[in-house]
DODRENRO-479822 format. One line per 5 residues: for each residue z, x, y of C-alpha. Coordinates in steps of 0.5 Angstrom, whole numbers, plus 500, padded with zeros to 3 digits. Layout:
BEGIN
Z/X/Y  ...
% end
This chain:
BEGIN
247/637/478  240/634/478  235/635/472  229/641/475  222/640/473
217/646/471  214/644/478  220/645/481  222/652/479  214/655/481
216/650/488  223/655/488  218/661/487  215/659/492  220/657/497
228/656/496  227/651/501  220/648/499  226/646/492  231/644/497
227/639/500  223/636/493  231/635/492  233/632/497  228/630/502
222/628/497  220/623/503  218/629/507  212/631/503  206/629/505
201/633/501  193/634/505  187/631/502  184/637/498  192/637/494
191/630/492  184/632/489  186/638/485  191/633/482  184/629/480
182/635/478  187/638/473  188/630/470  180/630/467  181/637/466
187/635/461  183/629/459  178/633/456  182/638/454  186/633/449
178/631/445  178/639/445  184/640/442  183/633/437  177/632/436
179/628/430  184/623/434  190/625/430  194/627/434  199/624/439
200/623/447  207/623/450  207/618/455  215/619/459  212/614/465
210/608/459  216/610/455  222/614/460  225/620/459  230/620/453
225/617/449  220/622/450  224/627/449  226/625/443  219/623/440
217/630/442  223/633/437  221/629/431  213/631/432  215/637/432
219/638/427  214/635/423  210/640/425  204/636/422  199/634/429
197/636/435  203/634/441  200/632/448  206/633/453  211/635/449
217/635/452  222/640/453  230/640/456  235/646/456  241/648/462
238/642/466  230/644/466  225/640/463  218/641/462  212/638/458
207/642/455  200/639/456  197/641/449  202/643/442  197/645/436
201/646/429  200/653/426  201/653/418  201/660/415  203/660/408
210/656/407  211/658/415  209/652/420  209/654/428  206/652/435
201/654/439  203/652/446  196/651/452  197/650/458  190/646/462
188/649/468  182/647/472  181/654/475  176/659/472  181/665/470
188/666/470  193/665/476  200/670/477  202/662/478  199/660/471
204/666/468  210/663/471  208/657/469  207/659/462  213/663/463
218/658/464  214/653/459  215/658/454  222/659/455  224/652/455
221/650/448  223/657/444  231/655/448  229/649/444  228/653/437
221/652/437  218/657/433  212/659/439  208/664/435  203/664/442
202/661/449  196/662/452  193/658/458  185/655/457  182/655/464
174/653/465  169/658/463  164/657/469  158/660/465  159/655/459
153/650/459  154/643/458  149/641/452  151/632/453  152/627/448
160/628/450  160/635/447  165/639/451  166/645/445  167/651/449
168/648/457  174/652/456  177/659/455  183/662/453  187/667/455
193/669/451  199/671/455  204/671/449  207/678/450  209/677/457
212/670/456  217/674/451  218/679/456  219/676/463  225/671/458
230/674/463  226/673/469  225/665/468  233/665/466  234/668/473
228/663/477  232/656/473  239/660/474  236/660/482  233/654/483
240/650/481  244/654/486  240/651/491  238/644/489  246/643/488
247/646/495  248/640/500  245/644/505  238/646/507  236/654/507
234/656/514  228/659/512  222/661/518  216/657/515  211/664/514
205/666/509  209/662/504  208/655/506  200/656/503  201/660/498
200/660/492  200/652/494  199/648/501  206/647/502  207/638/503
213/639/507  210/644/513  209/638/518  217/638/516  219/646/518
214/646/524  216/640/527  220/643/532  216/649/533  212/649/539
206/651/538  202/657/542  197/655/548  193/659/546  195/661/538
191/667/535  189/664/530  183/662/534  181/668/533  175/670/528
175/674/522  182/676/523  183/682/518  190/683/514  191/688/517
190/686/524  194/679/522  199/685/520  199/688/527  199/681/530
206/680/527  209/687/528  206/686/536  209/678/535  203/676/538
202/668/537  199/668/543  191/670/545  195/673/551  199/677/547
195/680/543  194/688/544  187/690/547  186/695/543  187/690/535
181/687/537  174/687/536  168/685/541  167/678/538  175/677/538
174/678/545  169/675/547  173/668/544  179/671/548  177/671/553
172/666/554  178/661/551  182/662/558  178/662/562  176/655/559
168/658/560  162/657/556  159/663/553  151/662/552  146/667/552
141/663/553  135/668/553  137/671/546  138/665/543  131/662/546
128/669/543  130/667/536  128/660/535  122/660/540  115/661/538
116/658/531  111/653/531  110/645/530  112/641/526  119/644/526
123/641/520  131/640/520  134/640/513  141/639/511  144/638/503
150/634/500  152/637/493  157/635/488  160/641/483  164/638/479
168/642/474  166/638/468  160/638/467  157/630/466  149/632/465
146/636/460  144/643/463  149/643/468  154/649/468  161/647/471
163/647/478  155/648/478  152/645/486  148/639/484  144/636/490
145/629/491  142/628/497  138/631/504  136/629/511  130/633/514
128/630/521  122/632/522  120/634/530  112/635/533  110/638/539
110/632/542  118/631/542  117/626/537  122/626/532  121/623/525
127/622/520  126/622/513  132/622/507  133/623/499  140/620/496
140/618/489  146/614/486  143/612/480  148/616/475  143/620/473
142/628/474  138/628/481  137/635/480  130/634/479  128/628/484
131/631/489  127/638/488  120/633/488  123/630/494  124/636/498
118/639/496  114/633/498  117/632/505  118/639/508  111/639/508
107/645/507  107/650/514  113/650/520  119/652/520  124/649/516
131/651/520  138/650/516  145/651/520  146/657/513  142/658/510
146/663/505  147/656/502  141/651/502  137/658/500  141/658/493
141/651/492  133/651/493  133/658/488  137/655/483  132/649/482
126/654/481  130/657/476  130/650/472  124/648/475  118/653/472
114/648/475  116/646/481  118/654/483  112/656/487  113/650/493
120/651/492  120/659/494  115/657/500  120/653/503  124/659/502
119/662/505  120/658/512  127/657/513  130/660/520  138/660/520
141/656/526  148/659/524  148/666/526  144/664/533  150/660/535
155/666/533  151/671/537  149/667/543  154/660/543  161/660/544
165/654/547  173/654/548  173/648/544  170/651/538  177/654/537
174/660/534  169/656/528  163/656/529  162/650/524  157/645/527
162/641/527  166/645/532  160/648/535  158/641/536  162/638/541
160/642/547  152/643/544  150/637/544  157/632/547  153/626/546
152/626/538  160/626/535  162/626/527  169/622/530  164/616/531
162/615/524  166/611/518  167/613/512  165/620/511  165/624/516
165/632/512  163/634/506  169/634/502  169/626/503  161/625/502
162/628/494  168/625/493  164/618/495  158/620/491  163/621/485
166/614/487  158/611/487  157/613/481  162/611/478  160/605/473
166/601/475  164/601/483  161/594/484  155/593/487  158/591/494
161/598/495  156/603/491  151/600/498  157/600/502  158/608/500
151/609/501  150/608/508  156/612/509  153/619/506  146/616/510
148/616/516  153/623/515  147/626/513  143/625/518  148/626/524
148/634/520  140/635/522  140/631/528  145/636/531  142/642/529
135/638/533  141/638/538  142/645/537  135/648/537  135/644/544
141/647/547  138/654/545  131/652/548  134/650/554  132/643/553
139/640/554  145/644/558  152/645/554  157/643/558  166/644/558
168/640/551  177/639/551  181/643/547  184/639/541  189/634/544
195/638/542  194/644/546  192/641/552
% end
């Protein structure tokens, strides 16, 4: 019978098979990027939880990798029967379960010594599958006959403000989940009692992939179920802004399909994507885009932002998961055609907050447009520096003042089969402006790999040679964002001509 860890009974909640194949076929899982970086997350979360919790350094970290299993386990029965320090990954073993508690603190009342469990997450509140977590985790340490006298998960509070100098006091909050851990005993024993019947069986669970595959998580393994599944010419996941309740209705109709979905579930917009993909024609309404951005005035600016929202804090006055801006491009467009391209990015280690706000402020320059692709975020970002910039706030707001969206022109007036229902610049791109590609550049080439490369760059142990190598990855990322909305603005003057971009390859 093999030994389930804590993670494999949440996998069992949330698929038997998902378990199955953990067991059995580990080789499968192949987790996505934004899954591999949650685990970065949940690492310096639980990192600064330990200064948190110890602040004085006495207690004492369990490391099972350094140490192995029966170890660890041991070493966890002493500490906590000593009652006498915080415990970080106590480890607990019962009816063939295992799990690790990330924080253990002792409560002394009197001659009556007991544990106050905290599980770290990275979160901003409290999941359902946090409860589940905490569930088992609490079941496994009171079958061990550890006296828990509360149990609750401490997740980030978003309005704390990091006052430096290394002092995290208050990064997290906690949220006591006692009661229910003591009342759900018999649902946890029957989730472990579950999940080994399955992991002692030798055959895979025919379950149909479905709504389960990404949540609570992003399943590794769905690459795996769906790998004999041909996928639909046309899927109607392509169409945009699908309600639940129209998802529902799709299900019940069994439309995977564009082509078989009911004329009646579907919105106007929904069916100008529809039908304009089988027909493989461009939709452009070209009198009503020029309409929106024509007569703006010169000289036309193009700005783009790259921002970093770590979830702990690294500058004073910064607020958890906060936006910081990094960097911009803005080129820079006269009458005469003639485009001009300039750039802020600043690596120094420093919070480019106040840097970036000077530079903006600088090459934005004081009359024309200033066109973003949503603006719902470059506005926020340039409201929240004005708000920590008395100073700079009136130029700021002028800025403000003079942005033109490029977004809800191009939901309005552009669709391309080959946007596949997005309207990202990225997916309007292609068939916009088809000499201009994000597939030639190197290194990065979205935003979720430009923060990542702007953490790495800052990073005191990245040598020189790869911080400038880094550099002039994000450079030219960012500067292909504001040449494509220079493209854009183009196509919808009627300067240049959209043209039939391919599907993805794997619907051709």
């Amino acid at each position: 019978m093999p030994t389930l860890s804590k993670s494999k009974i949440i996998a069992f909640r949330q698929c038997p098979k998902r378990l199955w194949l953990e067991v059995h076929r580990p080789e499968l899982r192949q987790d996505s990027p934004a899954t591999q970086a949650s685990f970065q997350v949940g690492y310096q979360v639980g990192d600064i939880a330990r200064r948190i919790y110890d602040p004085f350094e006495a207690g004492v970290c369990i490391d099972v990798t350094k140490d192995g299993f029966p170890a660890a386990f041991k070493q966890s029965a002493r500490l906590l029967a000593e009652g006498a320090r915080p415990v970080f990954e106590a480890g607990f073993k019962s009816d063939g379960t295992i799990a690790f508690a990330d924080v253990m603190i002792p409560v002394v009342e009197g001659e009556c010594r007991s544990w106050k469990m905290v599980e770290v997450k990275s979160s901003t509140g409290v999941k359902d599958y946090h409860r589940d977590d905490v569930a088992v985790q609490s079941f496994l340490a009171r079958a061990m006959g550890v006296n828990l006298s509360s149990a609750c998960v401490a997740h980030i509070d978003s309005s704390w403000i990091y006052p430096g100098r290394g002092d995290y006091v208050g990064l997290l909050a906690e949220s006591d989940l006692t009661g229910e851990t003591i009342e759900r005993a018999g649902e946890v024993s029957a989730w472990i009692s579950g999940a080994h019947k399955i992991a002692d069986s030798n055959l895979e669970p025919e379950i149909e992939t479905g709504d389960q595959c990404h949540t609570p998580f992003e399943c590794g393994f769905c690459g795996y179920c769906n790998r004999d599944k041909v996928p639909p010419e046309f899927p109607v996941d392509w169409l945009p802004r699908v309600t639940p309740k129209q998802r529902i209705a799709f299900k019940t109709a069994g439309a995977e399909d564009l082509r078989d979905v009911p004329e009646h579930l579907l919105s106007q917009k929904q069916r100008l994507v529809r039908d304009h993909t089988l027909r493989n024609e461009v939709f452009f309404d070209r009198e009503t885009a020029k309409m929106a951005i024509s007569g703006s005035g010169f000289p036309a600016y193009f700005l783009d932002f790259e921002t970093s929202n770590r979830p702990v804090p690294i500058w004073a006055g910064n607020r958890p998961y906060q936006q910081i801006p990094f960097q911009f491009s803005l080129h820079k467009l006269m009458d005469s055609l003639l485009l001009e391209h300039s750039q802020f990015l600043d690596l120094s280690g420093n919070d480019p907050s106040r840097p970036f706000a000077e530079a903006v402020i600088d090459a934005c320059g004081e009359v024309g447009p200033v066109f973003v692709y949503n603006a719902k975020f470059e506005k926020r970002i340039l409201r929240e520096l004005a708000a920590r910039f008395l100073d700079l706030s009136p130029a700021l707001h002028e800025i403000i003042n003079r942005i033109i969206d490029l977004l809800p022109v191009a939901e309005k007036c552009f669709y391309a089969p080959s946007q596949c229902g997005s309207w990202s610049i990225k997916s309007v791109l292609p068939a916009a402006v088809p000499e201009l590609s994000y597939n030639d550049l190197e290194g990065v080439r979205d935003g979720g790999m430009a923060v990542n490369a702007f953490a790495e760059a800052i990073d005191q142990k990245t040598t020189a040679e790869r911080k400038e190598e880094l550099r002039g990855q994000l450079s030219e990322y960012c500067k292909l964002d504001t040449l494509a909305m220079v493209g854009l603005w183009k196509c919808f003057l009627g300067l240049n001509k959209p043209e039939i971009a391919p599907l993805p390859a794997s619907h051709n």
